[in-house]
C-alpha positions in Angstrom: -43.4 29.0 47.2 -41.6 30.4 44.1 -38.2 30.3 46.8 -39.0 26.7 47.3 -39.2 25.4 44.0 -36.1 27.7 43.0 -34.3 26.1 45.6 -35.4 21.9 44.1 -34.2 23.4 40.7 -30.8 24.2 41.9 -30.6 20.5 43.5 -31.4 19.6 39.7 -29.0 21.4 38.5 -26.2 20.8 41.0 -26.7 17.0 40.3 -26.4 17.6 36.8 -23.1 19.6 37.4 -21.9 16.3 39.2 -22.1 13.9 36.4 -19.0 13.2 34.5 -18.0 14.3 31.4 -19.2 12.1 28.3 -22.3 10.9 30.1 -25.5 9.5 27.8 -28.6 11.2 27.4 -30.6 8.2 28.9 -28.8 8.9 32.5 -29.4 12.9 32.0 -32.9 12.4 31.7 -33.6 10.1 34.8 -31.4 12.4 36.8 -33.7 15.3 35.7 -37.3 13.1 35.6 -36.3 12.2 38.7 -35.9 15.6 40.4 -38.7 17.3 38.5 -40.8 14.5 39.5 -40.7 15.9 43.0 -44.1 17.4 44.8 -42.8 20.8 45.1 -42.6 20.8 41.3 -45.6 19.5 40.7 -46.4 22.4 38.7 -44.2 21.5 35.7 -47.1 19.1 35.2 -49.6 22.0 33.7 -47.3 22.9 31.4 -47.3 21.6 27.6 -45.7 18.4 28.0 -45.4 18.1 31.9 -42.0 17.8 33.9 -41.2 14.6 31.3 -41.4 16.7 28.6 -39.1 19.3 30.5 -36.7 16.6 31.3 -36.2 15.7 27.5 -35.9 19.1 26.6 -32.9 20.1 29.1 -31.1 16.0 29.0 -31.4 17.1 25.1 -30.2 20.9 25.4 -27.5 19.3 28.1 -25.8 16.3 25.9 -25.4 19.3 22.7 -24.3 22.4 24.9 -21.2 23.7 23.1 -19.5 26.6 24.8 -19.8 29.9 23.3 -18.4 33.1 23.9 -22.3 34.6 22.9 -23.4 32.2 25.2 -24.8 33.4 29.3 -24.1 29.7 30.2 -20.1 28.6 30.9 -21.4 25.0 31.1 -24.2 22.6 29.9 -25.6 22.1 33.6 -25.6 26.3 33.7 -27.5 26.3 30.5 -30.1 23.6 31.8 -30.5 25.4 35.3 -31.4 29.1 33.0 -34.2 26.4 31.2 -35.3 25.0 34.4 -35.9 28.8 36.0 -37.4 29.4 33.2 -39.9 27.1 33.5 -41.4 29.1 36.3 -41.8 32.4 33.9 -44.2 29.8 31.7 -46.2 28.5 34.9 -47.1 31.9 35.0 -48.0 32.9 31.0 -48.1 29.5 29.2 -51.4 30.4 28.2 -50.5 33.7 26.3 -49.4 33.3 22.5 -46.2 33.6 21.6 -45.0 36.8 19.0 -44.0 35.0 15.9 -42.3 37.1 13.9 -41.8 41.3 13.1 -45.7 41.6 12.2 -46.6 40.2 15.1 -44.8 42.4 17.4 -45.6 45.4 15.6 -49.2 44.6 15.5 -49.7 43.8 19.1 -52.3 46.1 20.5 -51.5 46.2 24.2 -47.9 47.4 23.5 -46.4 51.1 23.9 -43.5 52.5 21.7 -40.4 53.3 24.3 -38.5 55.7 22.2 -42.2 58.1 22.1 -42.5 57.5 26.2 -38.7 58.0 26.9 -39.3 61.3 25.2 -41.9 62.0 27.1 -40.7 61.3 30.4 -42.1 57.6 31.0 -39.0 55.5 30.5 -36.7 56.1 33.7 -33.9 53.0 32.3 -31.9 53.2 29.8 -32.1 50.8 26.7 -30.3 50.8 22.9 -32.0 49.9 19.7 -31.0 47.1 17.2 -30.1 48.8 13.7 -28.7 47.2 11.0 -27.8 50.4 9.1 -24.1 51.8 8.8 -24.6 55.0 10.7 -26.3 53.7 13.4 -23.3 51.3 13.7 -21.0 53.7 13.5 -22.8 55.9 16.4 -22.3 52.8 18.3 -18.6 52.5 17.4 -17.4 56.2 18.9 -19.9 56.1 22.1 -18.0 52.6 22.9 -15.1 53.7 22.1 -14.9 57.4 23.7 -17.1 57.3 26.4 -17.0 53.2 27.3 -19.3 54.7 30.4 -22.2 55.8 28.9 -23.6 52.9 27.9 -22.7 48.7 27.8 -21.8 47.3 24.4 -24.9 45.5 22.7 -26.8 45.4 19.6 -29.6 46.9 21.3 -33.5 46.3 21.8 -34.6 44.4 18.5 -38.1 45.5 19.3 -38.9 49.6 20.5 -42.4 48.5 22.0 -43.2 46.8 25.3 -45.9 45.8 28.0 -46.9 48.9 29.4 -46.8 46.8 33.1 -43.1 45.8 32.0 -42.1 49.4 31.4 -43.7 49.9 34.7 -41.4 47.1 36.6 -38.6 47.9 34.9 -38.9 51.9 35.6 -39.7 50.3 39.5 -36.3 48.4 40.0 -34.3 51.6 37.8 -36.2 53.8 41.2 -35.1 51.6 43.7 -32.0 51.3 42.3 -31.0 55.2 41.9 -32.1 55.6 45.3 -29.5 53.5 46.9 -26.5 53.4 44.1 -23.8 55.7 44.2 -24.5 59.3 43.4 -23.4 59.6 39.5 -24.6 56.4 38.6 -26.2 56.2 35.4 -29.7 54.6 35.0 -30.2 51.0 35.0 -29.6 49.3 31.2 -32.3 47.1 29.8 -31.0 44.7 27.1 -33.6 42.9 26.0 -37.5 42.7 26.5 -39.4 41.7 23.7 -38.1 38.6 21.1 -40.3 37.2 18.5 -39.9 33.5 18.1 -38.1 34.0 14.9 -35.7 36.3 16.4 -34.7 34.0 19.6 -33.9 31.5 16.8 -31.7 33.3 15.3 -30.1 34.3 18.3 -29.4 30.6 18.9 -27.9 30.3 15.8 -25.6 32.8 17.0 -24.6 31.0 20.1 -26.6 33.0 23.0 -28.7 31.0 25.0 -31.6 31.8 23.1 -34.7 28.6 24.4 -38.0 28.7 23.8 -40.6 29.1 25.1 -39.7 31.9 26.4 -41.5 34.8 28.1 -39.6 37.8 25.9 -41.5 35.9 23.0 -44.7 36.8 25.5 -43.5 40.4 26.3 -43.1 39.6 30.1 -39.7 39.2 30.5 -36.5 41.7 30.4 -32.7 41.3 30.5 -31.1 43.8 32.4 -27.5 44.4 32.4 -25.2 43.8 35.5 -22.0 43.3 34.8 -21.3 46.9 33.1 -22.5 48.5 36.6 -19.3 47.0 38.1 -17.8 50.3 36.4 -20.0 52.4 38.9 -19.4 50.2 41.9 -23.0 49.5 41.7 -23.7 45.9 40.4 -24.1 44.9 44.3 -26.8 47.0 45.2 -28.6 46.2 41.3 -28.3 42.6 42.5 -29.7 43.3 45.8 -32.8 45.3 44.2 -33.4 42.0 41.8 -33.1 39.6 44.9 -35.5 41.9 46.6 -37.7 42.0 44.2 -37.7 38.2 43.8 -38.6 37.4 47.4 -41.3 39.7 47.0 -42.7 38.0 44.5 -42.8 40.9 41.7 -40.3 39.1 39.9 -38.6 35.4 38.9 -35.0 36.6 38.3 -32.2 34.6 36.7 -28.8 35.6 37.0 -27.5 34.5 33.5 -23.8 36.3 34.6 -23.6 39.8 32.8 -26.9 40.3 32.3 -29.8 38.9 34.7 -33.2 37.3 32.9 -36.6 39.0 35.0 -39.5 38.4 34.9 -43.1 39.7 35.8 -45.7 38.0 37.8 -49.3 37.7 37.3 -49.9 39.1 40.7 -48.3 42.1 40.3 -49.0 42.6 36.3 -52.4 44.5 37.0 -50.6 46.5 39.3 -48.0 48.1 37.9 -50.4 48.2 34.6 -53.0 50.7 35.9 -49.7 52.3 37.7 -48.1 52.8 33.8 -52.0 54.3 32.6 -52.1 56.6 35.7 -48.2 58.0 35.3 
């Protein structure tokens, strides 16, 4: 099912890529009411504001795309296809609140601290953290520059705490992934897992293709790097490991260029929970 409906998004999006350049809002949103009207996509219907509502957001998010170097998406119909995937991470946790702001994340109680479980053995990816401060910075600055291997350039994890199911799927796919990469390759590189709803709006005021909702404002979604595995002939078989993942059903995965957008199902959420208690 979730192949199927992937597959009547892209037809969204590829008829979207095949309007002209200039077009009016009005014609982008019966293009898109059109195609999300469809039966296969009857979902979009339970969420807040049904597949009409969805069609006004991405005719309005395709009309003001501006490219932007920060941005995953090299065009507008790009930008409104990551939207439209997305759309399938809120089928699946619409109903859970959104994290607000700093407090909120920091007073979640189902959440684990990565930096305390890296150090103690239950983080297997790899994964920066967001720092403001000039030494911090500067750390950044010589690992970058002396050893561009060690790790992708970033500002790292705003948030240190996650979803202990997350760390779970996340340490799953960095398993899989060692197991069939090249020896010497270097764990997997998380970018991004939790966002407030104040920090993805800031991020869209820096260009990235920051939309909301969005399940890293939920805590169930992750943005792994891709493109800095090129450097260890590896970023096929990452890719492969997502894909695999998706058709399992573990995962919806978004490939957003160098980084690819996952996230966790329902189905396998209690899962890989009681697997992250037991470890």
């Amino acid at each position: 099912m979730l192949r199927i409906r992937r597959s009547k998004i892209d037809a969204v999006s590829a008829a979207l890529a095949d309007l002209g350049p200039g077009v009016a809002k009005a014609e982008v949103t019966d293009v898109l009411a059109t195609g999300l009207g469809q039966s296969d996509l009857a979902f979009l219907d339970g969420l807040e504001g049904g597949h009409q509502g969805l069609a006004e957001q991405a005719a309005e998010e395709f009309v003001r795309f501006e490219p932007s170097r920060a941005s995953s998406a090299a065009s507008a119909a790009a930008l409104v296809r990551i939207l439209l995937l997305q759309s399938l991470d809120m089928a699946w946790w619409g109903a859970v609140p959104d994290f607000l702001d700093d407090r909120a994340v920091e007073q979640a109680p189902d959440m684990v601290d990565l930096r305390r479980l890296k150090r103690d053995g239950g983080v297997t990816f790899g994964f920066g953290v967001a720092s403001d401060g000039l030494v911090h910075r500067g750390r950044d600055f010589l690992v970058h520059r002396l050893s561009p291997d060690r790790e992708p350039r970033g500002p790292g994890l705003p948030y240190v705490r996650a979803r202990p199911a997350m760390v779970a799927a996340l340490n799953e796919v960095a398993a899989i992934t060692a197991q069939k990469a090249p020896g010497n390759t270097p764990p997997i590189w998380v970018n991004s897992i939790v966002r407030s709803v104040e920090h993805q709006k800031k991020l869209r005021r820096l260009g990235f293709s920051a939309l909301l909702p969005s399940a890293h404002c939920r805590g169930w979604a992750a943005d792994v790097e891709v493109e800095w595995f090129e450097r260890f002939g590896a970023a096929d078989v990452l890719r492969e490991v997502l894909l695999s993942q998706l058709d399992a059903g573990v995962l919806n995965v978004i490939d957003e260029g160098r980084a690819w957008h996952v996230c966790l199902s329902p189905g396998h959420a209690a899962r890989l929970s009681t697997a992250a208690i037991s470890s």
